[in-house]
VEXDREN-2710 file (C-alpha; in Angstrom, 1 decimal):
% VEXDREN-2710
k/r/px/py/pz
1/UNK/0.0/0.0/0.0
2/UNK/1.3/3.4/-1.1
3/UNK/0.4/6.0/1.8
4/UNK/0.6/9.7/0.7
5/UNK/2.3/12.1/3.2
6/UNK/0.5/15.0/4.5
7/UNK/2.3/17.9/6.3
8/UNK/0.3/18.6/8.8
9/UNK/0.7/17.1/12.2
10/UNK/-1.9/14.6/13.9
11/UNK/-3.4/15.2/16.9
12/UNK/-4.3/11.9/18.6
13/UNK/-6.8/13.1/21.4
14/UNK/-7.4/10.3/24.0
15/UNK/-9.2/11.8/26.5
16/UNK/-13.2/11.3/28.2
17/UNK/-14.8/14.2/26.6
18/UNK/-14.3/15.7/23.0
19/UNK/-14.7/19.3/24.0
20/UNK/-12.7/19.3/26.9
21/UNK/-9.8/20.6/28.6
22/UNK/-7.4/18.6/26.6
23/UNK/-9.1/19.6/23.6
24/UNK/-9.3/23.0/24.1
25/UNK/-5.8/22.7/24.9
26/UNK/-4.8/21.5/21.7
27/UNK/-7.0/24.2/19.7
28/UNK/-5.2/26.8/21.5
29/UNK/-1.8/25.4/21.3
30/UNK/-2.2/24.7/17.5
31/UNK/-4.3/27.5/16.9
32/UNK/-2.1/28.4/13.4
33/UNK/-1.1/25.5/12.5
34/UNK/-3.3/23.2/11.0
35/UNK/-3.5/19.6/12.1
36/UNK/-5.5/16.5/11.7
37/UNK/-7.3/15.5/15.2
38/UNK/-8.4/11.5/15.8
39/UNK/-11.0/11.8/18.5
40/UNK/-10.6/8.0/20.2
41/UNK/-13.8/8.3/21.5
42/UNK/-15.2/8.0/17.6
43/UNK/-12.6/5.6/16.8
44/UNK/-13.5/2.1/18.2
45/UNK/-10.6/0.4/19.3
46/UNK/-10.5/-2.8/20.7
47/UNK/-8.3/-3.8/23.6
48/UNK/-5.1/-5.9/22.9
49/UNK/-5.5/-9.1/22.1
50/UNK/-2.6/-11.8/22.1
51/UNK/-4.6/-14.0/19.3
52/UNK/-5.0/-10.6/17.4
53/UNK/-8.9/-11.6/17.3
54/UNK/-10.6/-7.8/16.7
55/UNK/-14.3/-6.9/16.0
56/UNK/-14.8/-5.5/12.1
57/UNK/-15.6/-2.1/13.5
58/UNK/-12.2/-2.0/15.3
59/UNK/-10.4/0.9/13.7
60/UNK/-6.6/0.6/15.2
61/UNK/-5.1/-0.1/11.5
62/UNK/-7.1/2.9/10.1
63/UNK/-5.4/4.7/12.7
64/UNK/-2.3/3.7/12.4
65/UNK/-2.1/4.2/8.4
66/UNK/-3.6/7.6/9.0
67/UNK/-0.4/7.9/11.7
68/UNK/1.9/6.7/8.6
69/UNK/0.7/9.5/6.7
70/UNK/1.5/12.1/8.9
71/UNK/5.3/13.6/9.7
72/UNK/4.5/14.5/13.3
73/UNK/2.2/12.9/15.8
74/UNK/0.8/14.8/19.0
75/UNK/-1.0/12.5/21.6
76/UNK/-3.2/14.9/23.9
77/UNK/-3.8/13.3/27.6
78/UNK/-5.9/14.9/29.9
79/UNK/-3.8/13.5/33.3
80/UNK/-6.5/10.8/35.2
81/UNK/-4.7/9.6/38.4
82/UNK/-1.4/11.0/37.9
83/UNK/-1.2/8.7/34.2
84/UNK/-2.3/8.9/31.0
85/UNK/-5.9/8.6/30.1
86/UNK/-7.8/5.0/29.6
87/UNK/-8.6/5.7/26.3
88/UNK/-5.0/6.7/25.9
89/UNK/-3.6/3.5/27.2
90/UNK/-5.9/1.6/25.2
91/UNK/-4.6/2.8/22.4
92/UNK/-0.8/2.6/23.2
93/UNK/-1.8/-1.4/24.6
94/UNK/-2.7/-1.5/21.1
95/UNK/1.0/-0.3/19.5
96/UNK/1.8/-4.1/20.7
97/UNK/0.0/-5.2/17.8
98/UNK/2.6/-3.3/15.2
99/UNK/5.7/-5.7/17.0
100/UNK/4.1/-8.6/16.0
101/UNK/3.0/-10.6/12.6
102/UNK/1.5/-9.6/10.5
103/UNK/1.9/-5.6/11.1
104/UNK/5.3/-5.6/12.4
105/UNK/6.1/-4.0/9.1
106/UNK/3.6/-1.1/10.0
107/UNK/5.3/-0.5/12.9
108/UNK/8.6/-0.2/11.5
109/UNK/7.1/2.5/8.7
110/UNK/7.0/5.2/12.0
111/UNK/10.5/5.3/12.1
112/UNK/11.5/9.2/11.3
113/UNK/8.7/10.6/12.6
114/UNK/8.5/13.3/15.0
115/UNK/6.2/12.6/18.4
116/UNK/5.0/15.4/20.9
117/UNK/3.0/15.2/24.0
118/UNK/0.3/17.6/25.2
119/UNK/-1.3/16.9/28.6
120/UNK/-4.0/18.6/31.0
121/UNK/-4.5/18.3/34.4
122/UNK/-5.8/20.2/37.7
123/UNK/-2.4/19.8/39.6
124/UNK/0.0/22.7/38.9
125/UNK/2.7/20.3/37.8
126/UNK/2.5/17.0/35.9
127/UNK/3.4/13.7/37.8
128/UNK/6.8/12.6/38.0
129/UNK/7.5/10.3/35.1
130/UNK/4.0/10.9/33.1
131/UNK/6.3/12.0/30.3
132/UNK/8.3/8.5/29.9
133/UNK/5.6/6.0/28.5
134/UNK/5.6/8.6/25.7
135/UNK/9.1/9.2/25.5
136/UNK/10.3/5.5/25.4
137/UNK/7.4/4.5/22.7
138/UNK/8.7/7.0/20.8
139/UNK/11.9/5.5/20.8
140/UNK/11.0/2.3/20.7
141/UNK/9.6/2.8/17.2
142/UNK/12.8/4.8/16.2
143/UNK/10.6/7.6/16.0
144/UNK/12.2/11.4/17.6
145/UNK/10.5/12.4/20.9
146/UNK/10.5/16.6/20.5
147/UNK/9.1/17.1/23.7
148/UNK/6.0/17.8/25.9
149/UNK/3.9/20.5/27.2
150/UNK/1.5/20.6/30.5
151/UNK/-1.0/23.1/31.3
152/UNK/-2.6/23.2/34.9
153/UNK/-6.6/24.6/34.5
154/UNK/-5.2/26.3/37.8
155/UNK/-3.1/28.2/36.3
156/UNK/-3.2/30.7/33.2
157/UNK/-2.4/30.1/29.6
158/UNK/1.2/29.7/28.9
159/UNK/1.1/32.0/25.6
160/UNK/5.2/32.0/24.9
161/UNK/5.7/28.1/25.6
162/UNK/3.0/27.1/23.8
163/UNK/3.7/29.5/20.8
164/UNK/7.3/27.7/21.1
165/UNK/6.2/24.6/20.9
166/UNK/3.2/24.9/18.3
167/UNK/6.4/26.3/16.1
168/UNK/8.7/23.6/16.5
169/UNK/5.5/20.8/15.7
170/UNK/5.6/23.9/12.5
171/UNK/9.4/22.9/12.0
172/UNK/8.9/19.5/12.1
173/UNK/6.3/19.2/9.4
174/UNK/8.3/21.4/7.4
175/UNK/11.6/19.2/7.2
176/UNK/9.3/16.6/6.0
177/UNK/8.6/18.7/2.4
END
């Protein structure tokens, strides 16, 4: 299968509610630069299973050659009991699947791209170590972890670090031309 490349990062939102914190989050953040979002809560995705036995309306290898198509990814995690959202961790359970036969090859397709994290949460700082599931994924695929960014709802909008970063996922898209 030939996938096209669009330069535009995608947004992989995993979190309880669509218009949300997180989401809002990422509107702001990205607010000029355009970008793809994947909702997981309209994207049916089964859990992880070892004899890779999935309903037909699972959508994980949609998602995954929509991923393929992209030059920068951007999971956005609201922060539920200092981790990573369920929908979240669903979806990265699901990753296992792109190790193994028959997608392995998949898997080894996100190599080169770029990978940045956006979180929410209520507590003025992120828990220690949220950042490393991400991080090591990322590296695990051979893809480039650029970094993360955490807004507390307690605190106000951090315009110059999210301009920053909203530039370099802008950079990163860019090399990819």
């Amino acid at each position: 299968m030939s996938i096209q490349s669009v330069h535009v990062p995608l947004v992989i939102l995993g979190s309880a509610r669509s218009d949300g914190d997180t989401q809002q989050w990422v509107a702001k953040v990205l607010a000029d630069v355009p970008h793809t979002v994947v909702d997981l809560l309209k994207w049916p995705i089964a859990p992880y299973s070892y004899p890779h036995d999935y309903p037909t309306e699972d959508t994980f290898l949609r998602l995954t050659d929509l991923m393929l198509q992209h030059p920068v990814v951007v999971f956005a995690t609201p922060v539920y009991w200092y981790s990573m959202s369920g929908r979240m961790k669903n979806f990265f359970d699901r990753l296992t699947d792109l190790v193994e036969e028959p997608h392995k090859q998949l898997g080894r397709q996100l190599a080169g791209k770029h990978a940045f994290l956006l979180a929410t949460g209520s507590d003025e700082e992120w828990p220690e170590g949220f950042e490393e599931p991400f991080r090591r994924t990322a590296e695990y695929f051979d893809m480039h972890f650029e970094g993360s960014l955490y807004h507390s709802s307690k605190l106000p909008f951090p315009t110059e670090a999210a301009h920053q970063f909203a530039q370099h996922i802008n950079r990163c898209c860019q090399q990819t031309r």
